[in-house]
Backbone of each chain as nested JSON, in Angstrom:
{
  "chains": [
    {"id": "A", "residues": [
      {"number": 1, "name": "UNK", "atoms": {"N": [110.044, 52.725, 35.792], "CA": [110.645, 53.769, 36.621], "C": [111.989, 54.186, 36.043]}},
      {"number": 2, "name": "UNK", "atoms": {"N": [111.926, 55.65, 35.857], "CA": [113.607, 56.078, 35.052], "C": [114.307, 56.627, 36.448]}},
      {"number": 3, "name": "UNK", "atoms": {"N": [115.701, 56.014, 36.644], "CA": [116.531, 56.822, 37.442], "C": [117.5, 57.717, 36.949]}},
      {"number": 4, "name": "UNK", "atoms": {"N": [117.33, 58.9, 37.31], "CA": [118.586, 60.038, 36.817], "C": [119.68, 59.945, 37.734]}},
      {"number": 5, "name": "UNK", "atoms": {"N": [121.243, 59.842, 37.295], "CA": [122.365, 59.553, 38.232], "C": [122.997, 60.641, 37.593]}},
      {"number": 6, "name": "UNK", "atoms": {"N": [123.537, 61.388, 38.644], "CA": [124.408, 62.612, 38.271], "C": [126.064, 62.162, 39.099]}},
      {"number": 7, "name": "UNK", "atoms": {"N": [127.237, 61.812, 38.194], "CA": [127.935, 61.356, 39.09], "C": [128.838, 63.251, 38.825]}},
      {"number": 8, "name": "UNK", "atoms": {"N": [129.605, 63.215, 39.666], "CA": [130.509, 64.454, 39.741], "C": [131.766, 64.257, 40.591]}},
      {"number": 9, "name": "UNK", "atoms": {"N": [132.691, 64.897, 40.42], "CA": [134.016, 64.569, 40.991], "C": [133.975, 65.326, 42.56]}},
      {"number": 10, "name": "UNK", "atoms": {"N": [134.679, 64.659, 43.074], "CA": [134.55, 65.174, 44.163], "C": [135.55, 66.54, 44.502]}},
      {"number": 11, "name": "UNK", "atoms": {"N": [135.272, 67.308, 45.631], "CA": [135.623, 68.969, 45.47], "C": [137.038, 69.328, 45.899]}},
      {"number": 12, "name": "UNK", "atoms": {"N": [138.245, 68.447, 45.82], "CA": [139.498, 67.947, 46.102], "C": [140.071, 67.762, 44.608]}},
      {"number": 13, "name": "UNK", "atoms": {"N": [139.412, 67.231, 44.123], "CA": [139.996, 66.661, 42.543], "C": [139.944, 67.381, 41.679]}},
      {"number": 14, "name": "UNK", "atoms": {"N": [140.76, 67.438, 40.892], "CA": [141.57, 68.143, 40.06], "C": [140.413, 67.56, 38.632]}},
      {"number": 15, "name": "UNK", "atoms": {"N": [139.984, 68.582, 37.967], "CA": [139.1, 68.264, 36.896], "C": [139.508, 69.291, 35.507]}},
      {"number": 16, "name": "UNK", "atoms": {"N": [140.376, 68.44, 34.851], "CA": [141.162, 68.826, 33.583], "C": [140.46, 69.026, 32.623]}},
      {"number": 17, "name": "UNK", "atoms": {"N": [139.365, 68.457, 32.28], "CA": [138.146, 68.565, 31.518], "C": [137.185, 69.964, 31.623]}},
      {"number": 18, "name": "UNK", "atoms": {"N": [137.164, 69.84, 32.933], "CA": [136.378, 71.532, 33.29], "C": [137.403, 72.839, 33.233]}},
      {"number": 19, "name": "UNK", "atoms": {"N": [138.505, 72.332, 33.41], "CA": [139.556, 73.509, 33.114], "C": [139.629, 73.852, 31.632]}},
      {"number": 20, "name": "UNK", "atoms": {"N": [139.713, 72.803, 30.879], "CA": [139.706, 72.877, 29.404], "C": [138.411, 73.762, 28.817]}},
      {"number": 21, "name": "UNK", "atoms": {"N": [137.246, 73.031, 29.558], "CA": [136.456, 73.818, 28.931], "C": [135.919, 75.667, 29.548]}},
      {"number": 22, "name": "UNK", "atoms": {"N": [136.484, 75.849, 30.235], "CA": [136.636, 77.416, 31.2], "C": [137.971, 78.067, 30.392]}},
      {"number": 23, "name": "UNK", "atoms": {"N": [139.051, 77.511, 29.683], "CA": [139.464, 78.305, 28.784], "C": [138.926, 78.652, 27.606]}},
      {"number": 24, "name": "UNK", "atoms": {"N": [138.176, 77.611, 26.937], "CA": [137.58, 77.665, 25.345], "C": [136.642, 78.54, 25.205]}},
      {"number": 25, "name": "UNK", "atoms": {"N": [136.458, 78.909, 26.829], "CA": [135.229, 79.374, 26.899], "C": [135.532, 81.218, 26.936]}},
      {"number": 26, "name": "UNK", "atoms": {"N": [136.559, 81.011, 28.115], "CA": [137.131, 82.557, 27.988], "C": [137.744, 83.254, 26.791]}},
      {"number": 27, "name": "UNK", "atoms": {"N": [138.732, 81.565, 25.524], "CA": [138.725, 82.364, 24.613], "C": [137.657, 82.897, 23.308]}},
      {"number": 28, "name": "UNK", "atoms": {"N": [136.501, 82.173, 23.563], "CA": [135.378, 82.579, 22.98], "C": [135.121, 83.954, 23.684]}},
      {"number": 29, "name": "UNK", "atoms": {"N": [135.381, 84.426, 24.472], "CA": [135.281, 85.49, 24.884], "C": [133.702, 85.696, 25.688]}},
      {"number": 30, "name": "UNK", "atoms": {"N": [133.712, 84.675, 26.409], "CA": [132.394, 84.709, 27.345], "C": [133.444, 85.043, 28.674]}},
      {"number": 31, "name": "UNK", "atoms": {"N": [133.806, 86.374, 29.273], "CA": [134.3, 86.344, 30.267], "C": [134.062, 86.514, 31.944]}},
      {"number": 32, "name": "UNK", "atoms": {"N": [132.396, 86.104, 31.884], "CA": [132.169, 85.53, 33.189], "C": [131.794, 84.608, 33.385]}},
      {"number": 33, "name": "UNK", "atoms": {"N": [132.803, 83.796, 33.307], "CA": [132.826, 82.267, 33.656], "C": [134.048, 82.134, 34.38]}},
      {"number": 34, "name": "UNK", "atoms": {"N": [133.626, 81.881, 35.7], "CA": [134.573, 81.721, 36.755], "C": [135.134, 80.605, 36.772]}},
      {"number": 35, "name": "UNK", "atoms": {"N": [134.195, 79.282, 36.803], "CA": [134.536, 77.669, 37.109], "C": [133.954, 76.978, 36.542]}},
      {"number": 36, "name": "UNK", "atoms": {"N": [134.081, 76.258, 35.734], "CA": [133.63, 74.95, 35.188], "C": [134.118, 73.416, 35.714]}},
      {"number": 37, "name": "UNK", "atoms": {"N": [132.96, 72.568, 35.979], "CA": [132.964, 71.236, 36.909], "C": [132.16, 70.314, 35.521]}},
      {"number": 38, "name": "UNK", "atoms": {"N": [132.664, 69.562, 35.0], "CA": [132.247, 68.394, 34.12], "C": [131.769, 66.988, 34.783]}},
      {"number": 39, "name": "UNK", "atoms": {"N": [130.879, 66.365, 34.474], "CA": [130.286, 65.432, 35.267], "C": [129.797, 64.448, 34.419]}},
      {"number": 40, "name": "UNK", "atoms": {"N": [128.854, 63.303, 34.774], "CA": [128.391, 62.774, 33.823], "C": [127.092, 62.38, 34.058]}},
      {"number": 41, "name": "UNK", "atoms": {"N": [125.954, 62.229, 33.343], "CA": [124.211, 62.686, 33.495], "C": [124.024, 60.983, 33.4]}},
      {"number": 42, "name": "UNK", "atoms": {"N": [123.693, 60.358, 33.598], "CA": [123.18, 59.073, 33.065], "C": [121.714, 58.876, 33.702]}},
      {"number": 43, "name": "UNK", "atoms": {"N": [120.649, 58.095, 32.693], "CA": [119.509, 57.568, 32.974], "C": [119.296, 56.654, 32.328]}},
      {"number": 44, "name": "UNK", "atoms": {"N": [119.029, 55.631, 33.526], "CA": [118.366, 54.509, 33.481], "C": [116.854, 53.923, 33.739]}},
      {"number": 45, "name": "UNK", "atoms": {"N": [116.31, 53.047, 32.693], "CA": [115.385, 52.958, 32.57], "C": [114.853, 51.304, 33.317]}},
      {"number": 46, "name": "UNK", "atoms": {"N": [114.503, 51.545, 34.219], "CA": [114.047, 49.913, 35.209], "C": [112.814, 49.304, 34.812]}},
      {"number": 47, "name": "UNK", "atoms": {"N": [112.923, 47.785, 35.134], "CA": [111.349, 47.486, 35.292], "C": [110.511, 47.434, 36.449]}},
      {"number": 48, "name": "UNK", "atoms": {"N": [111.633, 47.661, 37.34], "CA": [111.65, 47.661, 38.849], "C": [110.18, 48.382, 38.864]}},
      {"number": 49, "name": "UNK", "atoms": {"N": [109.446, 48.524, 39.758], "CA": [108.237, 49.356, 40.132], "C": [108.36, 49.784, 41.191]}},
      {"number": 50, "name": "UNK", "atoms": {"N": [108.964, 49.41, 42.217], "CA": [108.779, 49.667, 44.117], "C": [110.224, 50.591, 43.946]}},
      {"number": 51, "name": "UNK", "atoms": {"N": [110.092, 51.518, 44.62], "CA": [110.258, 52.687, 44.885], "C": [112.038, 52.57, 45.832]}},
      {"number": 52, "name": "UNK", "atoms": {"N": [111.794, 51.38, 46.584], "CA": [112.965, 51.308, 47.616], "C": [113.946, 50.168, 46.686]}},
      {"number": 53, "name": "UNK", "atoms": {"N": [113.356, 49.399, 46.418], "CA": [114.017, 48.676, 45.776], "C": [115.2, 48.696, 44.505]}},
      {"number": 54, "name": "UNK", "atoms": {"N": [114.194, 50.218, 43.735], "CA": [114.931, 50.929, 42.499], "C": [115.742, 51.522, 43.412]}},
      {"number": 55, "name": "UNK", "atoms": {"N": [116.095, 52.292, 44.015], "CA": [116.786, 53.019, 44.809], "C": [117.667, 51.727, 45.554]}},
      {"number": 56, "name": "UNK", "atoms": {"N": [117.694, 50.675, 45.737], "CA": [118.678, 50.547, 46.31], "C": [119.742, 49.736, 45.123]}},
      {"number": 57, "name": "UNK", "atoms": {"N": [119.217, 48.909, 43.875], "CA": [119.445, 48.542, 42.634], "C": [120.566, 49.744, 41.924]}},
      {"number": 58, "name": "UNK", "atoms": {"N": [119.917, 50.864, 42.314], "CA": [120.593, 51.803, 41.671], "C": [121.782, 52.106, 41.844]}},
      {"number": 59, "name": "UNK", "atoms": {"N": [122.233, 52.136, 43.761], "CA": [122.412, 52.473, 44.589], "C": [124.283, 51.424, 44.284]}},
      {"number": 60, "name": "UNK", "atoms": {"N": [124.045, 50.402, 43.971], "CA": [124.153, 49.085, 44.039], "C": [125.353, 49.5, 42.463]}},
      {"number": 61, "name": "UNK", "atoms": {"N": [124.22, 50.043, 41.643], "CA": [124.995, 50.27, 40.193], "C": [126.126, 51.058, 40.154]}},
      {"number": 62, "name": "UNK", "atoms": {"N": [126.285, 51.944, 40.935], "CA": [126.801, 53.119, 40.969], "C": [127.67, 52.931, 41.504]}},
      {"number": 63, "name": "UNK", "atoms": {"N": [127.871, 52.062, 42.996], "CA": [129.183, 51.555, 43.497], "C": [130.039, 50.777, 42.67]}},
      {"number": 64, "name": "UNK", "atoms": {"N": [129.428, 49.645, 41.954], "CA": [130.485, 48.777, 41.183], "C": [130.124, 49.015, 39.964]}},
      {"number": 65, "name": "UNK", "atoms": {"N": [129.905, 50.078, 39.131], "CA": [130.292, 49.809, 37.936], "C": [130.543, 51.578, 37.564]}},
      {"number": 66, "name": "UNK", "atoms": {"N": [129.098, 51.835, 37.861], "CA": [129.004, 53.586, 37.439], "C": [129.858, 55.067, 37.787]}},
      {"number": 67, "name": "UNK", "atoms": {"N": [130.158, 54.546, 39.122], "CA": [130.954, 55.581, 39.619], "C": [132.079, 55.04, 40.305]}},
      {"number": 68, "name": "UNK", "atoms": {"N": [133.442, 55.916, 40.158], "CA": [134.442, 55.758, 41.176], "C": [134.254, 56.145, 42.225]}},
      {"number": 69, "name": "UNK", "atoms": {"N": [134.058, 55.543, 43.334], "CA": [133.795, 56.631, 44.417], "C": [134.825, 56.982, 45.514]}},
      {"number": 70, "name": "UNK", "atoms": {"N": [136.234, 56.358, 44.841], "CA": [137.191, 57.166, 45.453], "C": [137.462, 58.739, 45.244]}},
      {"number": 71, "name": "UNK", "atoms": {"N": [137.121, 59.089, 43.933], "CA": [137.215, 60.418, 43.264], "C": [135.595, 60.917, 43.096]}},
      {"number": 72, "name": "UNK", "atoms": {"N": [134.834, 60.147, 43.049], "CA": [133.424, 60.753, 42.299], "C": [132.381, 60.86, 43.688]}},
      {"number": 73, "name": "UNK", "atoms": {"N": [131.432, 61.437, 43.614], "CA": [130.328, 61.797, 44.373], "C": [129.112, 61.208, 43.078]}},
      {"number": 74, "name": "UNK", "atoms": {"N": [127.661, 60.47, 43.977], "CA": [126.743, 60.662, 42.671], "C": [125.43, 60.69, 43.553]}},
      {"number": 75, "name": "UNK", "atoms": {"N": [124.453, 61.232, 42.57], "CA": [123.235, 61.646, 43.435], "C": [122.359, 60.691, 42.473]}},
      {"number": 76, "name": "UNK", "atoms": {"N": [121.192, 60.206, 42.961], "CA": [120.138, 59.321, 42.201], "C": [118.777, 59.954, 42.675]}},
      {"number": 77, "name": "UNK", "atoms": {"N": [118.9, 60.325, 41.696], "CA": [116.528, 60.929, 41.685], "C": [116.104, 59.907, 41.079]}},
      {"number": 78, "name": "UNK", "atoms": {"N": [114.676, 59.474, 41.411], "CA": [113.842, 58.644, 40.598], "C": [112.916, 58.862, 40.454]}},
      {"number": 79, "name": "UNK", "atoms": {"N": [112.411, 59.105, 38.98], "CA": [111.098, 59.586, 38.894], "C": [110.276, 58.573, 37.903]}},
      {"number": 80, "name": "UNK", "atoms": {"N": [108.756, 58.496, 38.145], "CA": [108.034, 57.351, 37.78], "C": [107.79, 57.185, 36.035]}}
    ]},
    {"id": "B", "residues": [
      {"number": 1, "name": "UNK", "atoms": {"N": [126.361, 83.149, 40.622], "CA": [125.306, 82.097, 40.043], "C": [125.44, 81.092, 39.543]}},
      {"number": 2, "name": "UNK", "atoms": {"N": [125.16, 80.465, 39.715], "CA": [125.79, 78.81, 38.965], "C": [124.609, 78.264, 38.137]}},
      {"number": 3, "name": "UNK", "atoms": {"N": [125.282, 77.776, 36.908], "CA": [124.376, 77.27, 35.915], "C": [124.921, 76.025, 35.915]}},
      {"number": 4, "name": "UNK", "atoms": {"N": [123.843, 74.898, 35.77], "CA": [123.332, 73.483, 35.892], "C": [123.621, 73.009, 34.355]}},
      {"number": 5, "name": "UNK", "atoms": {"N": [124.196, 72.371, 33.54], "CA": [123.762, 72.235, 31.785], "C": [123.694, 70.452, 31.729]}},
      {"number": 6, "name": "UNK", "atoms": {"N": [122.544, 70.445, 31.832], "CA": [122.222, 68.933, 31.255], "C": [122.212, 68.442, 29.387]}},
      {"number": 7, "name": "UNK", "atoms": {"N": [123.307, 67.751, 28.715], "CA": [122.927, 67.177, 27.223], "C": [123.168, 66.606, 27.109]}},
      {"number": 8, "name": "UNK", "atoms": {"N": [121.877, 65.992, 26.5], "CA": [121.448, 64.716, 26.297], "C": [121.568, 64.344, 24.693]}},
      {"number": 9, "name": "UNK", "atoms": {"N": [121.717, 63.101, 24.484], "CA": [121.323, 62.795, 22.834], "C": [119.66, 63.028, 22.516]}},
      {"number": 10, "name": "UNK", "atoms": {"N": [119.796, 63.359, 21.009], "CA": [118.244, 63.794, 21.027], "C": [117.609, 62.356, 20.789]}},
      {"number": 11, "name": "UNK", "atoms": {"N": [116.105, 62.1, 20.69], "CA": [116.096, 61.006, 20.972], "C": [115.882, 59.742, 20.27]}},
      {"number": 12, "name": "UNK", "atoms": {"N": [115.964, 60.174, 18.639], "CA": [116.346, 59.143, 17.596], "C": [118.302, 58.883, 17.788]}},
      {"number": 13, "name": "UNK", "atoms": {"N": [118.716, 59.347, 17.755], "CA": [120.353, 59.427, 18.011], "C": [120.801, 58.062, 18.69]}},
      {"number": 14, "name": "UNK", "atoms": {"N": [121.545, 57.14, 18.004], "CA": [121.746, 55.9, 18.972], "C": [123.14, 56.323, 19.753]}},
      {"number": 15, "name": "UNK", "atoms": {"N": [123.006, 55.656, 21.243], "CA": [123.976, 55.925, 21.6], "C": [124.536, 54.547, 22.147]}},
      {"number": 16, "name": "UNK", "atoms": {"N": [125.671, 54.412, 21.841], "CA": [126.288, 53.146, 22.407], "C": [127.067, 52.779, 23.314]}},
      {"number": 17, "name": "UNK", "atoms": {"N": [127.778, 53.894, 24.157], "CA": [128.307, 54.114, 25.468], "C": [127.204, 54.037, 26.211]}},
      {"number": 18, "name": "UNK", "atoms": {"N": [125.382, 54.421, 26.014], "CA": [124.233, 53.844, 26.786], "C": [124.406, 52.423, 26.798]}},
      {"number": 19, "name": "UNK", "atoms": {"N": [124.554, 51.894, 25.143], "CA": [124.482, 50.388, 25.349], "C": [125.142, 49.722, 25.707]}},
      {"number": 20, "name": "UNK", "atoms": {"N": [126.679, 50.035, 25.802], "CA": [127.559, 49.68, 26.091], "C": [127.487, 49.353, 28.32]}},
      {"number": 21, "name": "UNK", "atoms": {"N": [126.977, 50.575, 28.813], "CA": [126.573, 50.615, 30.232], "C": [125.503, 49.803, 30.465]}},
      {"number": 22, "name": "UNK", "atoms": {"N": [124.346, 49.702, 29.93], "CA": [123.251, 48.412, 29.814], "C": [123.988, 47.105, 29.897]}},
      {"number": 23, "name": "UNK", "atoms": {"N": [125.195, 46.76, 28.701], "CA": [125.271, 45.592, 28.598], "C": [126.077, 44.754, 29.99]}},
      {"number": 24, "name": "UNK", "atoms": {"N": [126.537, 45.826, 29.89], "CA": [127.913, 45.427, 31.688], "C": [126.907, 45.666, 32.027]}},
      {"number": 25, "name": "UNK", "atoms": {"N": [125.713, 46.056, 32.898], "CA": [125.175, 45.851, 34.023], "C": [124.179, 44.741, 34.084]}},
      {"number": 26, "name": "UNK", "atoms": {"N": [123.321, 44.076, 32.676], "CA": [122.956, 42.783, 32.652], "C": [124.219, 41.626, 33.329]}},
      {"number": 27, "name": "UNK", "atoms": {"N": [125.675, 42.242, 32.885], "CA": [126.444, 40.761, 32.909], "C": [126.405, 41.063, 34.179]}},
      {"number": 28, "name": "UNK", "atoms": {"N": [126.251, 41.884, 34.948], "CA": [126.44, 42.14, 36.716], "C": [125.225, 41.593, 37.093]}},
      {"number": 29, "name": "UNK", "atoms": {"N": [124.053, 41.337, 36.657], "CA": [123.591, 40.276, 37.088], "C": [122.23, 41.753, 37.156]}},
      {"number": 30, "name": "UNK", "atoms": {"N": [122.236, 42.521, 37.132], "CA": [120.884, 43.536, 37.181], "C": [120.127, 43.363, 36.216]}},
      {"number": 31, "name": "UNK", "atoms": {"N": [119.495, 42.739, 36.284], "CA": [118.463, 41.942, 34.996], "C": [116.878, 43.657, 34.867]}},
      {"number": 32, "name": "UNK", "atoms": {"N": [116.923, 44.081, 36.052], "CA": [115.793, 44.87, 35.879], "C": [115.919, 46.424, 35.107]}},
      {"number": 33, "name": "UNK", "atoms": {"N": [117.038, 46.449, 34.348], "CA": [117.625, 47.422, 33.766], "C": [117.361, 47.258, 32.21]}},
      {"number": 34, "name": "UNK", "atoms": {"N": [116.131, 48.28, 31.748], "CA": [115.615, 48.349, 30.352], "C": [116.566, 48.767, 29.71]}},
      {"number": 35, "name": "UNK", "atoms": {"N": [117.139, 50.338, 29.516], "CA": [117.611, 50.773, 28.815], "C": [118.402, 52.34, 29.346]}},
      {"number": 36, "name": "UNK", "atoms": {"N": [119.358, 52.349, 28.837], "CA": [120.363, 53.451, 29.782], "C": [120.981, 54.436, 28.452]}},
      {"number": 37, "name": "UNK", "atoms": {"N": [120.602, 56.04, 28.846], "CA": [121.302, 56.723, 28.028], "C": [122.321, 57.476, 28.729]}},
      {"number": 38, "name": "UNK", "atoms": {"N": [123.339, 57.771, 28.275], "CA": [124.431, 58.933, 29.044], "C": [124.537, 59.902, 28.204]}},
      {"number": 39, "name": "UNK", "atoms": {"N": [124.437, 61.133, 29.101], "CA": [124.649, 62.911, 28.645], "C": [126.237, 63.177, 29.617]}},
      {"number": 40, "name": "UNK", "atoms": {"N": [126.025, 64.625, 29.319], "CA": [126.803, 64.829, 30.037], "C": [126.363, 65.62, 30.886]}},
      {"number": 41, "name": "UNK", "atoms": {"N": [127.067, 66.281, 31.936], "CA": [126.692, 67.215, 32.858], "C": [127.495, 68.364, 33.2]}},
      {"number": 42, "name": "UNK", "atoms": {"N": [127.365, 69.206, 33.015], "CA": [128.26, 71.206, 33.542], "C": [127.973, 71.687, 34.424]}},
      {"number": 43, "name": "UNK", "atoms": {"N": [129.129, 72.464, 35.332], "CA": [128.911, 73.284, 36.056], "C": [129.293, 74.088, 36.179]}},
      {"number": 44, "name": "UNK", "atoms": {"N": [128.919, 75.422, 35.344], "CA": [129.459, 76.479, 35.313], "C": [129.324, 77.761, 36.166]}},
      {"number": 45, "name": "UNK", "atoms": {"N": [130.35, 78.389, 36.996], "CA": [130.392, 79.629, 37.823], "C": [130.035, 80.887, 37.156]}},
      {"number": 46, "name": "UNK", "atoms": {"N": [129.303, 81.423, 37.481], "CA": [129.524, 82.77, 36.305], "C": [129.591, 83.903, 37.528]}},
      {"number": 47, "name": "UNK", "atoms": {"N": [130.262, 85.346, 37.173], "CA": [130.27, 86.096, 37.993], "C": [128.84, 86.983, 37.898]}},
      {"number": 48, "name": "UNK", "atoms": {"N": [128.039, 86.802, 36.489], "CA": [126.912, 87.574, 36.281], "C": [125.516, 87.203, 37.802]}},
      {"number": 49, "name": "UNK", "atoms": {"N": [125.315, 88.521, 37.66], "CA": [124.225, 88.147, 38.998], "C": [122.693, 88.236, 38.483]}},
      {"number": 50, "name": "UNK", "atoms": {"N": [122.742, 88.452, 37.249], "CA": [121.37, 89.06, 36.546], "C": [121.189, 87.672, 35.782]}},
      {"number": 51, "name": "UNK", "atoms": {"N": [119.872, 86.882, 35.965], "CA": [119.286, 85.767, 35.927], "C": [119.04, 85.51, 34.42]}},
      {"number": 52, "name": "UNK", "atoms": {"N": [118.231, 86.583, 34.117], "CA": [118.307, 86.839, 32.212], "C": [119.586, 86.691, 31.251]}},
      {"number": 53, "name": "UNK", "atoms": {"N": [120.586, 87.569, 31.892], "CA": [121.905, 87.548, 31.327], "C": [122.24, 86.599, 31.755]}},
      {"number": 54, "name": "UNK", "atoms": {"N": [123.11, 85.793, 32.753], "CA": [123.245, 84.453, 33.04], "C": [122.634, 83.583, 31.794]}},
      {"number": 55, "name": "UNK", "atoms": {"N": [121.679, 83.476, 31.579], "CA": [120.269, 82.313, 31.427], "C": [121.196, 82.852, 29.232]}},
      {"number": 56, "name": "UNK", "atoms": {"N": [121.077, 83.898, 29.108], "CA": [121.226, 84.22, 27.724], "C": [122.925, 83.884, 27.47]}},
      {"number": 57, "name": "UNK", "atoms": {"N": [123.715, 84.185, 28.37], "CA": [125.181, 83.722, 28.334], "C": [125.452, 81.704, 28.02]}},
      {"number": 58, "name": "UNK", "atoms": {"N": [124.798, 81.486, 28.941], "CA": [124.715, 79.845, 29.113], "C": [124.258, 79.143, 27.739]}},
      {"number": 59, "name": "UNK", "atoms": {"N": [123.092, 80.198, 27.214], "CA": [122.325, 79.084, 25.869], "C": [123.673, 79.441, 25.207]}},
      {"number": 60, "name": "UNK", "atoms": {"N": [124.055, 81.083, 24.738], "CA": [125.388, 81.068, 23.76], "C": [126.511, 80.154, 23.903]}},
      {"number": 61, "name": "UNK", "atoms": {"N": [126.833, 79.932, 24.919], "CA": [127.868, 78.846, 25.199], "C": [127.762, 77.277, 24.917]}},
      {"number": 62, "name": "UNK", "atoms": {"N": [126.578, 76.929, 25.457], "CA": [126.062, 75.819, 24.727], "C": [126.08, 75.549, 23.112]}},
      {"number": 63, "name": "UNK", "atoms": {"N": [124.938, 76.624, 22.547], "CA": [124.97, 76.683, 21.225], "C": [126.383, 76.607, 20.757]}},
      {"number": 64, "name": "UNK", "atoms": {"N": [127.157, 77.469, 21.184], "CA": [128.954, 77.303, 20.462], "C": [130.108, 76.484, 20.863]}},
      {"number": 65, "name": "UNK", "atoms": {"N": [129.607, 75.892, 22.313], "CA": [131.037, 75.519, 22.521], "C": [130.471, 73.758, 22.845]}},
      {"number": 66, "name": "UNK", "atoms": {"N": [129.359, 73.985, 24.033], "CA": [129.437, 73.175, 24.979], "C": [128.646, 71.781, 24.272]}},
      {"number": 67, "name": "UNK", "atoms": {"N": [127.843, 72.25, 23.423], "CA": [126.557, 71.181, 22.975], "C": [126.305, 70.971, 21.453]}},
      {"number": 68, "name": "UNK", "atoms": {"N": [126.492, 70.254, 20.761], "CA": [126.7, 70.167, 19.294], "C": [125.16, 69.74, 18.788]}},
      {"number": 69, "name": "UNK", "atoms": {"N": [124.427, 70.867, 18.697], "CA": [122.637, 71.012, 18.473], "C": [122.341, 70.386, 17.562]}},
      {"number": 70, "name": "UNK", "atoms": {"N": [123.401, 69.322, 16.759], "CA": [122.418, 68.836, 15.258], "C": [121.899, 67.379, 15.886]}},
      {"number": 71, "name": "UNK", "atoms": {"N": [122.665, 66.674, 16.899], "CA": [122.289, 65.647, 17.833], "C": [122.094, 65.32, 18.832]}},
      {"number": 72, "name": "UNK", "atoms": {"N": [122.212, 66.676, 19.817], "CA": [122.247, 66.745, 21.685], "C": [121.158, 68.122, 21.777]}},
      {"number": 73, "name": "UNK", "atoms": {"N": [120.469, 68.02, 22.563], "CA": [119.793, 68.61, 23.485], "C": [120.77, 68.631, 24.416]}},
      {"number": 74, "name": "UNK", "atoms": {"N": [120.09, 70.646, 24.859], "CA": [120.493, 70.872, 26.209], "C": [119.415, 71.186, 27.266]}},
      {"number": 75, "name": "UNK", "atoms": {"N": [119.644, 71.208, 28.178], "CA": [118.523, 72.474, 29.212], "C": [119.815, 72.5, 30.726]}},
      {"number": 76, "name": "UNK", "atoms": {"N": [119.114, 74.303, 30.968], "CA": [120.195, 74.91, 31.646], "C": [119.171, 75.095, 32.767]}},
      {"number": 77, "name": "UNK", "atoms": {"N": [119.59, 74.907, 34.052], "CA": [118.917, 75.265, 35.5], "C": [119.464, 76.639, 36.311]}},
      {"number": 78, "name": "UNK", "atoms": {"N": [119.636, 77.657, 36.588], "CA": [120.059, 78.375, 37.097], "C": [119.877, 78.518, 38.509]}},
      {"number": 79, "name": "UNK", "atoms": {"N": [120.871, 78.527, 39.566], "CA": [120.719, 78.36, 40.445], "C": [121.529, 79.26, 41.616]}},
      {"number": 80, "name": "UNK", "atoms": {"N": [121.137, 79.903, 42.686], "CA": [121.904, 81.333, 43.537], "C": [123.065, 80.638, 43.718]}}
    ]}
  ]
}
């Protein structure tokens, strides 16, 4: 079972990375680009099989290691 | 319209910030964790409302700014 974790900052926080890249972008001269939000994609690959269990393993990862979740938000899909 | 940009390493490409996240989560004791890659993730605003243009703006940006094509895959989601 692979889990996809999308962590993202939460909509308060200041994201210097997405600002950076919304200038490089305007000076490339792409000028409709309003906002850029940088995040980070991660997938993990389990041996887990049961469905609740990956999900809560995951769940589990994301609090203590993967995500800050004073600043970050993260979403977990799991697909087989 | 907001565009989604998922990139990933392509998939001979070793990545070691994956292995590096694998290895801390064995020492955390998650033994059911095969193998972990990290991309990154975008979220870009655009003021364009035309789905084609959007969709053709996003690959150019990728291709030039956002995604370095000789070792990352991208794919873009477009979304209202």
């Amino acid at each position: 079972m692979k889990a996809r974790i999308h962590i993202t900052l939460k909509s308060g926080v200041l994201d210097p990375q997405g600002r950076a890249i919304a200038n490089a972008l305007h000076a490339l001269g792409f000028d409709s680009v309003d906002d850029v939000r940088q995040g980070k994609y991660i997938e993990v690959d389990l041996k887990e099989s049961d469905k609740a269990k990956a999900k809560a393993a995951v769940d589990q990862m994301c609090g203590k290691l993967l995500a800050n979740t004073v600043i970050e938000n993260y979403t977990i899909d799991l697909v087989d």
